[in-house]
C-alpha positions, 0 to 999 in steps of 0.5 A: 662790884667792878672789883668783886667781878675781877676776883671771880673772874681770876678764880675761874681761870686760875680753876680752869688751869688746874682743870686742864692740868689734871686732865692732861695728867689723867691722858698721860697715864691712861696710855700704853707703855712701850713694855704692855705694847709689846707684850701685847703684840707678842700674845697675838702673835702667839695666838695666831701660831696656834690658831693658824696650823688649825686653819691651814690643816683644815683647808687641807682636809677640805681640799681632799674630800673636795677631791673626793666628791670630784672623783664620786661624781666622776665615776656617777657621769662613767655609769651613766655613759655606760647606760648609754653605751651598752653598759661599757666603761669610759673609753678612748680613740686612736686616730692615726696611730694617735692615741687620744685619752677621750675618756675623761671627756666622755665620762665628765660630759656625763657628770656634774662640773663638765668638761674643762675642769670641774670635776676632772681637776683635783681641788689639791692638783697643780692648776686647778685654778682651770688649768691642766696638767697636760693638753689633752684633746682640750679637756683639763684633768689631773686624774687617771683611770685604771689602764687595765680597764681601758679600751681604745675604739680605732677607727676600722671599729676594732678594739684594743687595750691601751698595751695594743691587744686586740679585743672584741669588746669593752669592759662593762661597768658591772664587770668592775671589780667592787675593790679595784680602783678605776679613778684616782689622782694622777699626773697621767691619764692612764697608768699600770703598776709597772708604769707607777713604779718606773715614772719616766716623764714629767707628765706621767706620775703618781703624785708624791711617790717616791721614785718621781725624785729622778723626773727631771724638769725641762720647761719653766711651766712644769714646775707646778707639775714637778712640784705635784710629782715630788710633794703630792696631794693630800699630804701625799695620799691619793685619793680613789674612787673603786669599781663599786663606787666607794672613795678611799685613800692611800698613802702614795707608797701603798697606793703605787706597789699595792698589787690589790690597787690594780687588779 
């Protein structure tokens, strides 16, 4: 019995090895080659070179009617002060020979997001991650409004356009034009035409309009500013919101020497 239990206990391991050396033979081949590693990194990478231009296309076209919807419910918050106010048009002041765009407070206090962002930033505009395009009375904004249709209020009560010329009164809400563009995105709060198409400052553009190139750059922090002059928004479209209340969109060249934008 002694010996009988000795051969069996020989096979078994002898079987046992056997095993283990077919299992470590079955783990070898069952591994990836250098070659089918490669080609598998390289079908990713393929894949996300299609799939990416998608993405980023879409987060674009997000950004604008993001834009659009902030300039929407900017023109909703300027009617709503205009029932307030006798029906009149967002306007500024101009305190000791200062004048203060206080309109885009006073028609964001009316509309949804407030004040200090919200709907005065432009999702696709430099700092709109809260901060702005330039100080102005503590509002943070990177839109303008159609400057033919904005009023200063001084402080002995009279009333004048932003070119200086005495009125009696200010512009009334359903005096606007259905066509006419009264918000839009801008690096000014207030532009004509003519100040469109001859940008003197840093400060004072249509976002990717051509003749921004000669903007020069004088501090570090307006390189977003700069870069929103001279790149744009919206693959270099800018987006509206009419005196009837509908959104559009130009291209910046359109917008800016279109004469019908203006009037």
């Amino acid at each position: 019995m002694t010996k009988s239990f000795l051969v069996m206990t020989t096979s078994d391991r002898s079987a046992g090895r056997l095993h283990r050396r077919r299992n470590a033979s079955e783990c070898w081949r069952s591994g990836f080659t250098l070659i089918e590693l490669l080609a598998v990194v390289c079908i990713i990478g393929l894949l996300a070179s299609l799939v990416l231009p998608a993405i980023q296309a879409a987060l674009k076209r997000s950004k604008s009617a993001g834009c659009m919807s902030s300039l929407r419910q900017l023109y909703v918050g300027a009617n709503l002060f205009a029932a307030d106010n006798q029906g009149a048009v967002p306007y500024s002041e101009n305190d000791n020979g200062s004048f203060n765009p206080t309109w885009m407070r006073k028609a964001s206090e009316y509309a949804l997001g407030g004040t200090n962002g919200g709907v005065l930033m432009c999702p696709d505009g430099p700092y709109a991650n809260g901060k702005q395009t330039s100080t102005t009375q503590g509002v943070q904004a990177n839109y303008g409004i159609n400057i033919d249709y904005l009023r200063y209020l001084y402080s002995d009560g009279s009333i004048k356009t932003a070119k200086n010329s005495a009125l009696s009164k200010f512009v009334k809400m359903h005096e606007l034009g259905a066509s006419t563009v009264l918000f839009y995105d801008s690096g000014s709060h207030c532009l004509s035409t003519n100040q469109a198409m001859n940008p003197s400052a840093s400060w004072s553009y249509i976002p990717g309009y051509s003749k921004n190139k000669s903007i020069a750059v004088y501090y570090a922090s307006e390189r977003k500013v700069t870069k929103d002059a001279h790149n744009g928004r919206h693959g270099k479209t800018i987006n509206f919101v009419r005196g009837d209340g509908s959104v559009g969109q130009k291209g910046a060249e359109d917008f800016v020497e279109d004469k019908e934008t203006w009037k």
